[in-house]
ROKOL-342061 format. One line per field, with one value per residue (C-alpha): residue number from 1; x, y, z; residue in one letter. Coordinates in steps of 0.1 Angstrom, whole numbers. Example, Ala and Ser with C-alpha at 12.3 -4.5 7.8 and 13.67 -1.06 7.14 Angstrom:
2
num = 1/2
xx = 123/137
yy = -45/-11
zz = 78/71
residu = a/s
END
This chain:
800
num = 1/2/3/4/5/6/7/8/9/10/11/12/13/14/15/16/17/18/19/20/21/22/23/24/25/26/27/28/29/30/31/32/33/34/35/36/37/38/39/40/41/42/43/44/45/46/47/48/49/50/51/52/53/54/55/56/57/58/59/60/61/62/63/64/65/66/67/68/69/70/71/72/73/74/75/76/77/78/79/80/81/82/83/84/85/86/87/88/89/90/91/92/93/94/95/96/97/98/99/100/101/102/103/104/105/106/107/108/109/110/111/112/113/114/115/116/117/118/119/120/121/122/123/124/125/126/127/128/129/130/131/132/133/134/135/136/137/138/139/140/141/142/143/144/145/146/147/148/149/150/151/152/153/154/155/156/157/158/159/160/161/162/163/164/165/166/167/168/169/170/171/172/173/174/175/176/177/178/179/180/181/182/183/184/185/186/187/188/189/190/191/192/193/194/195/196/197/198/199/200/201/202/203/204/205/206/207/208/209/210/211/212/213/214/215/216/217/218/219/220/221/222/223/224/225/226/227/228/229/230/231/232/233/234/235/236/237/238/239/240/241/242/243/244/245/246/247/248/249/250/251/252/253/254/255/256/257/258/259/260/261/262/263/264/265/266/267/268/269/270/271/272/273/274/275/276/277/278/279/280/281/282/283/284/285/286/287/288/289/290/291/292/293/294/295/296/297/298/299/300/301/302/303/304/305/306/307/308/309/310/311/312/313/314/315/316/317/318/319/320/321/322/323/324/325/326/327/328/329/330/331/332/333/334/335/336/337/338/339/340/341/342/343/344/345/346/347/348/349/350/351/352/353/354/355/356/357/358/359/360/361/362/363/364/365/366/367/368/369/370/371/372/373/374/375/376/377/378/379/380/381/382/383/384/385/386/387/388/389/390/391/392/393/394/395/396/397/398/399/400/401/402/403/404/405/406/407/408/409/410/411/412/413/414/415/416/417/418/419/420/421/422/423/424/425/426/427/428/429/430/431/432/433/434/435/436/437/438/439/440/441/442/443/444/445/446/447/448/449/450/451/452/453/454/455/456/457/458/459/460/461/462/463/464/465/466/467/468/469/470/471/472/473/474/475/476/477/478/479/480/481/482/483/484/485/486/487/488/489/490/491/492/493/494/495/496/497/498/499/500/501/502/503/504/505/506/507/508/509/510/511/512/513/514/515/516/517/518/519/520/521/522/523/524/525/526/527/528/529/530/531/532/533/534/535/536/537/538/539/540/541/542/543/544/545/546/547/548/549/550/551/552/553/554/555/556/557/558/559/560/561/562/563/564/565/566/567/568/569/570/571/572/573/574/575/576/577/578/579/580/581/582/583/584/585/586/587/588/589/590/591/592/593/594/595/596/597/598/599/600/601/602/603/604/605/606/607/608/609/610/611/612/613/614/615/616/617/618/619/620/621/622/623/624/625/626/627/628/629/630/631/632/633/634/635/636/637/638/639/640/641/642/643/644/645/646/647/648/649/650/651/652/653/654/655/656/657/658/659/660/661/662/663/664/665/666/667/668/669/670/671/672/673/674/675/676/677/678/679/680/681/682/683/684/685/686/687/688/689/690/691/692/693/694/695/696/697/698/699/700/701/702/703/704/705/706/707/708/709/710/711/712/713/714/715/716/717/718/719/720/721/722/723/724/725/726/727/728/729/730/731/732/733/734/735/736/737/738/739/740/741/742/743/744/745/746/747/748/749/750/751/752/753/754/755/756/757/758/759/760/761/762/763/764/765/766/767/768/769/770/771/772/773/774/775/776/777/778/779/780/781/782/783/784/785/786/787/788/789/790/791/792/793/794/795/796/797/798/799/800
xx = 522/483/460/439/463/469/433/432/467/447/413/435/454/421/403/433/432/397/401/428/408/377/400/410/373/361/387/387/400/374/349/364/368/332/320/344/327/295/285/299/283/295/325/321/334/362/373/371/391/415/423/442/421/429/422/398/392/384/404/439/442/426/452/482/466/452/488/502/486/472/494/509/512/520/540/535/529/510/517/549/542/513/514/506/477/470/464/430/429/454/477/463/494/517/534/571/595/604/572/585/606/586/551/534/515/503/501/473/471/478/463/485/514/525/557/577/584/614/602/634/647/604/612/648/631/658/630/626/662/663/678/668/644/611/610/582/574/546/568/596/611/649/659/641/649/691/682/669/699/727/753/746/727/688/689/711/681/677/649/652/642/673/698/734/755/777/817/831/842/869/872/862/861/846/813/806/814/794/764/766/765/798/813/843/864/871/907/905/881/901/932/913/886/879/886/903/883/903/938/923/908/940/958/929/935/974/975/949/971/1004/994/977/941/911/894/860/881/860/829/838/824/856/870/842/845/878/876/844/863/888/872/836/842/868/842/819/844/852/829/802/813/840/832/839/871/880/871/888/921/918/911/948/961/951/961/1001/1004/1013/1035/1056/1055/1070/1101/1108/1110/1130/1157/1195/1199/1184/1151/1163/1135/1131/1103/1090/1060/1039/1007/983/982/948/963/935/957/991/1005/1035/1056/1074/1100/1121/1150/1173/1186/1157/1164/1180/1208/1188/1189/1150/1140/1102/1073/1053/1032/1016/994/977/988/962/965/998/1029/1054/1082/1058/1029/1051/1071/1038/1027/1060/1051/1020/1039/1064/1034/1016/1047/1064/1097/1107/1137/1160/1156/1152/1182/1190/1172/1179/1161/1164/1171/1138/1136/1106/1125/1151/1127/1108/1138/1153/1118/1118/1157/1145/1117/1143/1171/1192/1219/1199/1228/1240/1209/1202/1217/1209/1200/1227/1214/1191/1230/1244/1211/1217/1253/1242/1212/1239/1263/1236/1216/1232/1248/1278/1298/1327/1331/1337/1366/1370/1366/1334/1327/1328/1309/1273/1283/1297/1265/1239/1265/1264/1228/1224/1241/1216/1189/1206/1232/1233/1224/1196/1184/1190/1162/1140/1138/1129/1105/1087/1082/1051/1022/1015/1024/1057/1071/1058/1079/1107/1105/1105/1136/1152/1139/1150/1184/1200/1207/1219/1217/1189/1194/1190/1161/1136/1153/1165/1140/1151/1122/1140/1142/1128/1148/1131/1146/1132/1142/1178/1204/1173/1198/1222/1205/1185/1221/1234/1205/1205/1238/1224/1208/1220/1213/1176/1176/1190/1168/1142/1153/1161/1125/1109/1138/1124/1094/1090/1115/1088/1062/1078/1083/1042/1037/1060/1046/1006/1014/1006/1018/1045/1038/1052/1080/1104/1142/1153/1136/1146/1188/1214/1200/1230/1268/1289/1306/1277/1277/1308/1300/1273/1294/1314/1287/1281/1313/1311/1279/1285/1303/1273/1253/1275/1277/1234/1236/1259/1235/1203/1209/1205/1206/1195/1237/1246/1274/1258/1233/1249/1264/1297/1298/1292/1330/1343/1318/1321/1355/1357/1336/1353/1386/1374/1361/1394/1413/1388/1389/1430/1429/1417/1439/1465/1441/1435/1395/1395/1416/1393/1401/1400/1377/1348/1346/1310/1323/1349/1327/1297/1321/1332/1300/1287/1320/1316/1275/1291/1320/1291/1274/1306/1318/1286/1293/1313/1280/1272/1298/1278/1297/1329/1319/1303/1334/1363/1340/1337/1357/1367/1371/1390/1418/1402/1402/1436/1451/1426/1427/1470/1469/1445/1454/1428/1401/1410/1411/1381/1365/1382/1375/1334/1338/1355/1323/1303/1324/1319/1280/1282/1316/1305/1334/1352/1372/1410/1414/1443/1465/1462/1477/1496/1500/1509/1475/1480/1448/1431/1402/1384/1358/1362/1404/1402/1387/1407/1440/1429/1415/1448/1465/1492/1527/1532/1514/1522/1495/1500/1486/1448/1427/1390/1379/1374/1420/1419/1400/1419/1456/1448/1420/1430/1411/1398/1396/1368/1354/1358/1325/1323/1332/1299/1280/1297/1265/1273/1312/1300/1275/1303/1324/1298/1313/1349/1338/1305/1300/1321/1300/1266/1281/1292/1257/1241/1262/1265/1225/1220/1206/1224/1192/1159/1149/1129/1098/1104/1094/1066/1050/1055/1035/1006/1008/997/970/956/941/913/890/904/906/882/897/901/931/929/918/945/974/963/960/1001/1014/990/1012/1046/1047/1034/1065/1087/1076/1049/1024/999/1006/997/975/955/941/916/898/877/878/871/905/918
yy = 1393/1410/1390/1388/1368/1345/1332/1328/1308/1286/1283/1271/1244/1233/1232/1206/1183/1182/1172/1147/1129/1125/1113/1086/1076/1070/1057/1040/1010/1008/1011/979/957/967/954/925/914/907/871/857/831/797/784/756/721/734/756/741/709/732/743/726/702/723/755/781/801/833/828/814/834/868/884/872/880/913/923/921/956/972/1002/1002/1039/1025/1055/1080/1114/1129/1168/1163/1156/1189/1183/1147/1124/1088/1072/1073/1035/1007/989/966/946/934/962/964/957/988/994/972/1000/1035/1045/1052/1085/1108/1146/1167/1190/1162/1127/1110/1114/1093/1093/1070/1084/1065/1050/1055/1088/1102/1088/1103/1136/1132/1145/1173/1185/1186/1151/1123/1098/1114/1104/1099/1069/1073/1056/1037/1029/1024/1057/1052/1019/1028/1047/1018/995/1025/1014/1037/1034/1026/1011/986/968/941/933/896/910/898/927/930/907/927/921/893/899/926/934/972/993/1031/1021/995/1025/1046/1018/1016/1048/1057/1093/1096/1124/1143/1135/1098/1095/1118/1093/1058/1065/1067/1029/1026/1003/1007/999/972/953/957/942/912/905/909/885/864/862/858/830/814/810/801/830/826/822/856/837/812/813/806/843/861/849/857/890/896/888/913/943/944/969/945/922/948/961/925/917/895/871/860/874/908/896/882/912/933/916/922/956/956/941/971/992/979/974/1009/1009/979/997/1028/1007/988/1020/1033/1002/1009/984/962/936/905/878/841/825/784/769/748/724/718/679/673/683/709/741/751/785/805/821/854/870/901/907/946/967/992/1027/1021/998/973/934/922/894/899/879/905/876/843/836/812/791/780/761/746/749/762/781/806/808/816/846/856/855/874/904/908/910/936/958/955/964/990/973/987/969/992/978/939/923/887/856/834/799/757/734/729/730/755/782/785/792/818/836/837/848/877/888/892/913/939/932/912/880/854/833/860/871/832/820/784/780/778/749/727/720/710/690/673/664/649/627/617/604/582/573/583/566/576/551/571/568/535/538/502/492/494/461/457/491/470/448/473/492/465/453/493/492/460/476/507/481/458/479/496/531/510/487/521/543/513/508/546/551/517/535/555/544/549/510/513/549/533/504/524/546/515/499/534/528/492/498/528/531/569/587/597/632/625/601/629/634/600/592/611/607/595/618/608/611/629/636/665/684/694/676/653/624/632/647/609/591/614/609/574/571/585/555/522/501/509/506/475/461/473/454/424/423/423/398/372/378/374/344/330/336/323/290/286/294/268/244/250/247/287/311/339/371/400/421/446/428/440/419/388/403/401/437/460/452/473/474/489/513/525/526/550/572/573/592/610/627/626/648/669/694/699/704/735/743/742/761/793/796/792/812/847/868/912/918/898/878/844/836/857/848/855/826/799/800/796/770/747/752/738/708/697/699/680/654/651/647/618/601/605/583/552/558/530/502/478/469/436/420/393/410/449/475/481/508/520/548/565/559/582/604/608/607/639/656/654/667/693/700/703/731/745/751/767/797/810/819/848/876/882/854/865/906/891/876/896/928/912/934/899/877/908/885/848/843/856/829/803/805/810/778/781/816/811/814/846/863/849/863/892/895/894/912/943/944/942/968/991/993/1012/1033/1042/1035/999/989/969/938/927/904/877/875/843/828/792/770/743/718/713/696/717/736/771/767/757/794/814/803/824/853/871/895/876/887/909/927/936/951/987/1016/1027/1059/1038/1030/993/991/1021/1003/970/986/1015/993/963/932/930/897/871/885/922/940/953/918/904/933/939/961/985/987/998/1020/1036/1040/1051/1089/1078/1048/1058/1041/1007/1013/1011/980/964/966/954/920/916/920/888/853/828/803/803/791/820/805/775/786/806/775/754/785/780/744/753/778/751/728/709/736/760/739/763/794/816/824/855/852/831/849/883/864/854/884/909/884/885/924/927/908/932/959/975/988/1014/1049/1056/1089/1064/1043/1074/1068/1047/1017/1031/1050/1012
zz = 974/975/998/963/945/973/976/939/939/971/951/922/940/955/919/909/943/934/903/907/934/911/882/908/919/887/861/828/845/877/850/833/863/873/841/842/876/867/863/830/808/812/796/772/776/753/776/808/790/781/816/848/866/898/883/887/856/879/905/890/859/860/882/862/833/845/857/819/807/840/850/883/902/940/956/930/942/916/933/921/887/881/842/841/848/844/808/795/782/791/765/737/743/767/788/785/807/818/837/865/878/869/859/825/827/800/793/810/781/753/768/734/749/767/793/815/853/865/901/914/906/910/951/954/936/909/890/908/914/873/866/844/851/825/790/766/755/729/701/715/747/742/761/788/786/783/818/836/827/835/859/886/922/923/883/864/852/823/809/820/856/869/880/867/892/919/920/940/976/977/939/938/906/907/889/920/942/928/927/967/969/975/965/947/948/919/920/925/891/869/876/877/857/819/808/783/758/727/746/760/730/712/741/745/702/709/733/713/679/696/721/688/709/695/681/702/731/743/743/765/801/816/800/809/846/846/832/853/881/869/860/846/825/805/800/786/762/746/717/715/688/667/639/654/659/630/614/646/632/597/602/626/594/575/594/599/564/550/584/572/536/554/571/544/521/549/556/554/532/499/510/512/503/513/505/511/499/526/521/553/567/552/522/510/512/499/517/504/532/525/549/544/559/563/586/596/603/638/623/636/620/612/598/593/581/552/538/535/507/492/462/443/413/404/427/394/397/371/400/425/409/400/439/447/419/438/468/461/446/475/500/475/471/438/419/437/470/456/471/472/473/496/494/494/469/454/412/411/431/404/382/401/409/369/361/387/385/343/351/370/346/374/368/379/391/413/431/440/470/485/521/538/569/544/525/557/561/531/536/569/550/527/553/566/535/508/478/455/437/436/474/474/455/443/402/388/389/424/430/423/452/474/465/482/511/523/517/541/563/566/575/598/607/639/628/610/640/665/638/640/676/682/660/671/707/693/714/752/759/743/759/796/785/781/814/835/818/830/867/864/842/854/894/898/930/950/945/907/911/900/866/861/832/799/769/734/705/673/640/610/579/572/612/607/632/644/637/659/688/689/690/711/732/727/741/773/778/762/794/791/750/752/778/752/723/739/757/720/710/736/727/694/694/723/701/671/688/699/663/649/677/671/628/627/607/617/627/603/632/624/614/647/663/645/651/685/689/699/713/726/692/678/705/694/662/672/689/659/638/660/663/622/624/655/629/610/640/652/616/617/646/634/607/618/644/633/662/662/658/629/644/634/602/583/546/557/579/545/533/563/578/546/542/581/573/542/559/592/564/547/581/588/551/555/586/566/535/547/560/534/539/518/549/564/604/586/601/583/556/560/581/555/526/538/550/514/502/526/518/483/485/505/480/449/466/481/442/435/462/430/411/433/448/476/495/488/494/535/539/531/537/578/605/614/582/561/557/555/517/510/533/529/495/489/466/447/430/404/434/440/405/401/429/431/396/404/439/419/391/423/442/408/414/446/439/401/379/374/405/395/400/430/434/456/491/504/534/546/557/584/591/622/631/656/639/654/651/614/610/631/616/583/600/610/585/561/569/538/518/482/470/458/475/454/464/467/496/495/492/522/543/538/542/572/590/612/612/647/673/672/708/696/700/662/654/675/654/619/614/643/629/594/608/628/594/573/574/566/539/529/494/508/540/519/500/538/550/524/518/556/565/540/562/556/558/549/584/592/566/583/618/602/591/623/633/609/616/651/643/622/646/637/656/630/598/585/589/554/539/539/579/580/565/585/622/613/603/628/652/634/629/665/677/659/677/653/683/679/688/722/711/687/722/728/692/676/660/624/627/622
residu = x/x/x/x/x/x/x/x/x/x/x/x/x/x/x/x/x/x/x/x/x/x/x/x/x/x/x/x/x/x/x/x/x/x/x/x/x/x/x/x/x/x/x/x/x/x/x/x/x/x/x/x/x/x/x/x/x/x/x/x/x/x/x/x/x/x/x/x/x/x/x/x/x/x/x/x/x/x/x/x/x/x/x/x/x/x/x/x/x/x/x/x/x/x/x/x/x/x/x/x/x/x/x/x/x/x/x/x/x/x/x/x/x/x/x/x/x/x/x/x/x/x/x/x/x/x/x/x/x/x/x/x/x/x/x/x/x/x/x/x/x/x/x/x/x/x/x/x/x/x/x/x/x/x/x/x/x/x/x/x/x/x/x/x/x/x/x/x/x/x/x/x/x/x/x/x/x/x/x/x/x/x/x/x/x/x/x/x/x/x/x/x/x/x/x/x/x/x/x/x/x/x/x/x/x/x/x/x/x/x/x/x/x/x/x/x/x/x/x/x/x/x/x/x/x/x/x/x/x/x/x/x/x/x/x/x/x/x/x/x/x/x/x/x/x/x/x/x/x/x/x/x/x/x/x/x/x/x/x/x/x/x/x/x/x/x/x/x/x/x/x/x/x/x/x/x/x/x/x/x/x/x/x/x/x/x/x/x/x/x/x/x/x/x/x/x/x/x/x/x/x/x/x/x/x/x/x/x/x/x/x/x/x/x/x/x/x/x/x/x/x/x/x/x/x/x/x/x/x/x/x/x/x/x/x/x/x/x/x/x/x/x/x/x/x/x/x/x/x/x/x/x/x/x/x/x/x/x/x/x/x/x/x/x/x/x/x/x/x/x/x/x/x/x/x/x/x/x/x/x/x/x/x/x/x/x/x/x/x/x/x/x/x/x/x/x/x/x/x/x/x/x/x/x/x/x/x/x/x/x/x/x/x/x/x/x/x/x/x/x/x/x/x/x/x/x/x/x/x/x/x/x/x/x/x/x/x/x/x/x/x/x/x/x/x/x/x/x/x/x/x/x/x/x/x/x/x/x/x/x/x/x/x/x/x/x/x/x/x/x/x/x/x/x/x/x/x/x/x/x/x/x/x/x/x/x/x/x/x/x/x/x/x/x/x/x/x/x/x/x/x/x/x/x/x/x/x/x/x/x/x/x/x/x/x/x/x/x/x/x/x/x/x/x/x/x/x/x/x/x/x/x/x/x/x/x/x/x/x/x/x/x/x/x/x/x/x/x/x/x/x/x/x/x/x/x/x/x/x/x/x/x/x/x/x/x/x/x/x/x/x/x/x/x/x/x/x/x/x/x/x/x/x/x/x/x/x/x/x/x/x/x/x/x/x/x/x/x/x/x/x/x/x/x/x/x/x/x/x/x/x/x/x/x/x/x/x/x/x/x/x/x/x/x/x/x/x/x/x/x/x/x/x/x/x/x/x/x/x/x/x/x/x/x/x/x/x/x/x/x/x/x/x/x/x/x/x/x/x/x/x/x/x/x/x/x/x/x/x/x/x/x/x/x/x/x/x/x/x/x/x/x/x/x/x/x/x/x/x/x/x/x/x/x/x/x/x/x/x/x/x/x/x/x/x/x/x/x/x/x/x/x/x/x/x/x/x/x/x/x/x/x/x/x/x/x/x/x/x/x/x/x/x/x/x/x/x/x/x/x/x/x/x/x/x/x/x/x/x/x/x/x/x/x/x/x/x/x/x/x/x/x/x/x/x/x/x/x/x/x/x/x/x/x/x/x/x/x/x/x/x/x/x/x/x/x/x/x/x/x/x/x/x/x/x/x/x/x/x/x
END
């Protein structure tokens, strides 16, 4: 470089020390503390009374106050920062925060401009290297502001003054790294880094909906330590409030909806509908749960919750096929894929299902089946309230009589005196009172001493087999039960006799009190109903309990489970036939009366299985049950036409042209008691078979296919046999699945609802209904395996 050029560079540099240094001798703010020390008039009496009696005006306050809009440049070096200069006036107002950790300077050339020099990265020469850290400020601060409270080394400020707190002892994540100044190697990030903030919020609301927690459960301190503790970039990617959530989860309903649409469109078979109504406990909402049930495109059984909405207004059988209209429009079942219904008892249910089945141009009676558990539930109420004259099988003027004795009996009976007792025990006094009188009753060995003390089970009418899982559990402990009864016995007959002494009057007790309380008779007698509803608790059981196979809750298991029950009932009845109960030493007849009463409940809805084919078709249509109704039915030959009769009309839908009618097969029936036994015994082929050889495939399969064993795989999973036989029967296949993917029982609404009930605690009483029924099914269709796409977890939320 020429010499000349040099010494103008130097004279240059000079002229700008020069400068600088008389810009810092005489400033715009050493001119206004100049002025403000000069003596000041004195304060009035307002003023001083306004202050601290130990303060000093001058001396206390103008530093703090001078502090709020003087600018601070302590270790700037302004020859790294040529183009800038101080301001020419200090703030009006109260600086912001973010001059606590940089410097507010202004433009040489344009004094109205006015910057922020991070302190940090201006004494690392961030700056200087070309980094962040210089931002102007003239009109807003929230960039330069965003830089200060970045997670990285030298910053994570807040405007509260208080830095972000550091991980715990020994939790490590790559942003604390980084803020100690640790390097990470490329390698390491690219595999650990990048949270993933959409994966984990859905995970946080899955496990939210299907743990049923309280939707501000993310606000709670407790959650935020934990997932502080955790990772703190989990407890930056939660939300702030609850309303995000709720509308997080709405969103998540959206978004599944057209992906339930899609799988129902695509099932194997018809949609299958049960539906129940359900009120709240404080009685201010009424909820409709809907369930659909198929075989999805896997060949796999589902039995999944689409809907629960509200039902305003009244609870008629017209509201609610107007609720299930809107339904099927909303998932796109069209009247080709409406299947069966399968529902309880209730009056209003008939009516919504003659009103839909009209809309699509179906026989009502066909496409109605009853639940299969709330009949066997019924039976079972019957047996140990019920009433039928016709059971007591005495003239009708002794029926009256018969009538109120059976009655008295229910009280004061031991069934009745056993209900009372248990549900008595319902406060904290009483169920202590029963756990010692286990200690103190029952002496077991010491190695069962820790699970000696058994709780009771309450009876409710409306829990299916509640009755007989509190006998049988009562029976478990009689020692302690009667110790029980005859403490309050004492009692109250102690009490009685202070009353009587002192002229006072009675206390109201329960008639248990006032009886012997239980013998070993009436232990017996317990035992006995028991065994009489221990059939329709296994019958509960293979109903209820629809599994992914199909071998249980299935329709094909209602012919032969009632048929099971009515014979064990007739065995029972046929045991009293020759004992003459007017005797004065004769047994008592309690016992075979409700047993005739629950067999004939259970005989009036076993006669109404011939109002829909789609019992029949599950049966004989079962790898397993081919053969039941043609031996199970050999004498009563009217049966059979008739169902065949319905079965080929049926049969005709899927094949295309009118199927014949066969003849019946016949085969000698023996009775057995055993509940399993009395099925198998009409499950094997009959010994002949005379019907003629046909080309369709329903006679084909009956005549070349063998009817395979109970424990026989395809018999476990009828589904996976007709899937399997699909190519060599593929219009009786279709038919197959369809009949034999139809629950049984409506049981599925009922958990739903127990459910709800849960979600509803008092904490959530005020949830929407429309919150309400999303939270459910977001957690039902989550269950079943509707997850989002891994390649969605990269996006946003507005792809929701």
């Amino acid at each position: 470089m020429p010499q000349q050029s040099k010494k103008i560079t130097r004279d240059s540099k000079r002229k700008r020390e020069s400068s600088i240094k008389i810009s810092e001798s005489q400033t715009f703010e050493q001119e206004l503390r100049d002025v403000a020390s000069q003596e000041p008039n004195a304060p009035s009496e307002s003023v001083d009374a306004a202050l601290p009696s130990n303060a000093t005006p001058h001396e206390e306050c103008d530093e703090d106050f001078d502090e709020r809009f003087e600018d601070n440049f302590d270790g700037i070096d302004w020859k790294r920062l040529p183009e800038f200069m101080k301001p020419l006036r200090t703030q009006k107002h109260k600086k912001s925060w973010i001059y606590r950790h940089g410097y507010r300077v202004c433009l040489r050339s344009n004094p109205d401009r006015i910057y922020f020099i991070c302190r940090y990265c201006h004494q690392h020469k961030v700056i200087d290297a070309g980094g962040q850290g210089r931002y102007e400020v003239t009109f807003s601060t929230s960039t330069a502001a965003a830089h200060l409270q970045a997670n990285r080394r030298g910053h994570n400020h807040s405007p509260s003054g208080v830095s972000k707190s550091n991980l715990l002892p020994g939790q490590k994540t790559l942003a604390g790294l980084t803020m100690n100044g640790i390097i990470i190697l490329q390698d390491v990030g690219n595999v650990m880094g990048n949270f993933n903030i959409q994966a984990f919020r859905l995970a946080a609301v899955s496990w939210l909906v299907e743990n049923n927690h309280l939707l501000c459960e993310f606000e709670t301190p407790a959650f935020k330590a934990l997932m502080e503790a955790a990772n703190p970039e989990a407890l930056n990617a939660l939300w702030k409030n609850h309303q995000s959530v709720t509308q997080y989860i709405v969103r998540l309903f959206d978004y599944f909806l057209p992906k339930v649409r899609n799988e129902l469109a695509q099932s194997l078979t018809k949609i299958y509908i049960s539906f129940d109504g359900w009120t709240v406990k404080s009685g201010k909402k009424a909820f409709c749960g809907v369930v659909a049930h198929y075989v999805d495109i896997n060949g796999q059984l589902k039995d999944l919750p689409i809907a629960l909405p509200q039902l305003s207004g009244s609870h008629s059988g017209e509201r609610i096929a107007e609720v299930i209209h809107q339904i099927f429009e909303k998932f796109g079942i069209s009247s080709a894929k409406v299947g069966y219904f399968v529902l309880d008892n209730a009056g209003p249910n008939n009516t919504a299902v003659e009103l839909i089945t009209n809309t699509y141009g179906f026989n009502p009676k066909h496409r109605r089946l009853c639940c299969g558990s709330h009949t066997i539930n019924l039976v079972g109420q019957t047996i140990i309230f019920g009433i039928d004259k016709d059971s007591f099988q005495n003239e009708l003027s002794q029926a009256k009589v018969e009538e109120q004795l059976l009655n008295e009996w229910r009280k004061q009976g031991p069934l009745g005196i056993l209900i009372d007792v248990l549900h008595y025990i319902c406060t904290p006094q009483q169920y202590d009172l029963i756990r010692n009188f286990q200690k103190t009753e029952v002496v077991l060995p010491s190695s069962q001493e820790a699970s000696k003390s058994k709780e009771i089970v309450k009876p409710v009418i409306t829990r299916w087999n509640s009755f007989c899982a509190a006998f049988e559990r009562a029976t478990e402990m009689p020692q302690a039960l009667n110790a029980y009864i005859q403490y309050h016995i004492e009692k109250n007959r102690t009490n009685e006799a202070y009353r009587r002494a002192k002229g006072l009057k009675l206390q109201e007790v329960p008639l248990w009190m006032k009886s012997d309380g239980l013998t070993s008779q009436d232990w017996a007698v317990i035992t006995q109903y028991i065994q009489v509803l221990k059939p329709l608790k296994e019958a509960t059981s293979r109903l209820e309990g629809r599994g992914t196979s199909g071998r249980f809750g299935i329709i094909h298991e209602i012919i032969p489970t009632f048929e099971a029950i009515l014979k064990a009932y007739e065995s029972l009845s046929e045991q009293y036939t020759s004992i003459n109960f007017n005797e004065a030493d004769a047994l008592e007849d309690h016992l075979v009366i409700n047993v005739r009463a629950g067999w004939k409940k259970l005989r009036k809805y076993y006669e109404k299985l011939d109002d829909s084919p789609a019992y029949y078709a599950a049966t004989i249509l079962h790898p397993y049950y081919k053969y039941y109704c043609d031996n199970s039915w050999k004498k009563q030959p009217g049966w059979l036409e008739k169902a065949d009769a319905q079965f080929q009309e049926l049969w005709s839908e899927y094949k295309g042209e009118p199927g014949k009618q066969s003849p019946p097969i016949q085969k000698k029936a023996k009775i057995t008691s055993n509940l399993q036994e009395q099925i198998d015994q009409y499950a094997n082929p009959p010994p002949v078979d005379p019907r003629e050889e046909q080309s369709d495939e329903f006679i084909r399969w009956k005549k070349e296919e063998p009817n395979l064993p109970w424990d026989h795989p395809f018999s476990i999973n009828p589904i996976s046999y007709w899937i399997a036989y699909r190519h060599k029967y593929p219009k009786l296949a279709q038919l197959a699945l369809d009949v034999l993917s139809i629950p049984a029982s409506s049981c599925d609404c009922e958990r739903q609802f127990s459910e709800v009930g849960d979600l509803l605690e008092p904490r959530r009483a005020k949830l929407s209904p429309q919150v309400l029924s999303a939270i459910q099914c977001v957690r039902c269709w989550l269950k079943a395996g509707f997850k989002r796409p891994p390649e969605l977890y990269s996006k946003s939320e507005s792809s929701l």
